[in-house]
C-alpha positions in Angstrom: 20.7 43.8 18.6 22.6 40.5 18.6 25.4 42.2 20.5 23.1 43.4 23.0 21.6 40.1 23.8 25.1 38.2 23.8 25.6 40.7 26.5 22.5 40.3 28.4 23.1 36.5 28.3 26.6 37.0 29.4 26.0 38.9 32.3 23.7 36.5 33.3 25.9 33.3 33.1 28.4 35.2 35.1 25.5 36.0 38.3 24.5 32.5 37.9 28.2 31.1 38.0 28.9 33.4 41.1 25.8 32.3 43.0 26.9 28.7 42.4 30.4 29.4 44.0 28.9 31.3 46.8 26.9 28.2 47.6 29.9 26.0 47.3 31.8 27.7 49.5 29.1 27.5 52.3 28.8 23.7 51.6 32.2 23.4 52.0 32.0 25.6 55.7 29.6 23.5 57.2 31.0 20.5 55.9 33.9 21.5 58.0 31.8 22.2 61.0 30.3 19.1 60.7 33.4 17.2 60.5 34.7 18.9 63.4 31.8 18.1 65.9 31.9 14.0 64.2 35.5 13.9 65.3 35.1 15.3 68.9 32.5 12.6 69.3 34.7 10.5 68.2 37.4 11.5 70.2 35.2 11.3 73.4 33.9 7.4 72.6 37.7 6.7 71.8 38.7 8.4 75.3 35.5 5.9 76.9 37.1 3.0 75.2 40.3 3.6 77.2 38.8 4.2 80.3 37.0 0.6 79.9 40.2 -0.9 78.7 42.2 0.3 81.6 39.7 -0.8 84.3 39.5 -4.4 82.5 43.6 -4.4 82.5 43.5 -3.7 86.6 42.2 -7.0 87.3 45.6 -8.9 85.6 48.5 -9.9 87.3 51.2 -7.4 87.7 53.2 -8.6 85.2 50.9 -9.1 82.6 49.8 -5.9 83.1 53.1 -4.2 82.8 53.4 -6.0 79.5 50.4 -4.5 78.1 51.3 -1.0 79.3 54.6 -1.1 78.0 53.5 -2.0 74.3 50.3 0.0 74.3 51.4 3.7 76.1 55.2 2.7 75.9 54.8 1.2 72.3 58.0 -0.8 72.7 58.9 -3.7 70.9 58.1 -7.2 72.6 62.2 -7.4 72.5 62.6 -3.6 74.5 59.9 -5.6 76.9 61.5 -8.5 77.7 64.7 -6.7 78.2 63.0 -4.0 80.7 61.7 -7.1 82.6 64.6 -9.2 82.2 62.6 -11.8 79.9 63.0 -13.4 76.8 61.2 -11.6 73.6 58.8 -14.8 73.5 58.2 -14.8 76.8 56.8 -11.2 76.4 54.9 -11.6 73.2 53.2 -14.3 74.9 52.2 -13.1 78.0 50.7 -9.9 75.7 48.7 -11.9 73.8 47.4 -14.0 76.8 46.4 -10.9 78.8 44.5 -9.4 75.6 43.0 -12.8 75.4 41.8 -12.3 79.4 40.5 -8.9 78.5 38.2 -10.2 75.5 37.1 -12.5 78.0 35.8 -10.1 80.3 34.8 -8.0 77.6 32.4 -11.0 76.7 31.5 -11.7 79.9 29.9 -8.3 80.5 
């Protein structure tokens, strides 16, 4: 009788522990899903962020705003910069930080 019932309790463990993986594995699907659709979104606010960053950059001066789209597409160093546009390294840094600081301004301004 013992044996019998060790059986019967056995059995039943094992449905339960198969119904709990099942489950997991759905969880586990849809967290995929879900993760999926979060990063498109996020994809499409990051493209909307470029977009706005590249209309702000189109009201610098030329050369500021070959700076900026040298480090930010081209991602050279402020060195590779200055030497593309026949500046000093300083002179490059500076001008990238002065442009970002025009952008914020905007930015603010809006």
């Amino acid at each position: 009788m013992s044996v019998w019932l060790c059986q019967i309790a056995k059995n039943l463990w094992y449905d339960e522990y198969r119904k709990q993986k099942k489950i997991k594995n759905v969880d586990e699907n849809e967290a995929i899903d879900i993760s999926s659709e979060e990063n498109l979104e996020e994809q499409m606010i990051s493209n909307e962020e470029k977009m706005n960053l590249y209309r702000k950059m189109q009201n610098l001066d030329n050369l500021t705003r070959e700076v900026i789209y040298l480090r930010i597409t081209g991602e050279l160093s402020f060195k590779e910069i200055g030497d593309i546009l026949n500046k000093t390294e300083n002179w490059a840094r500076v001008t990238f930080y002065r442009g970002k600081k025009k952008i914020k301004e905007v930015s603010c301004d809006e």
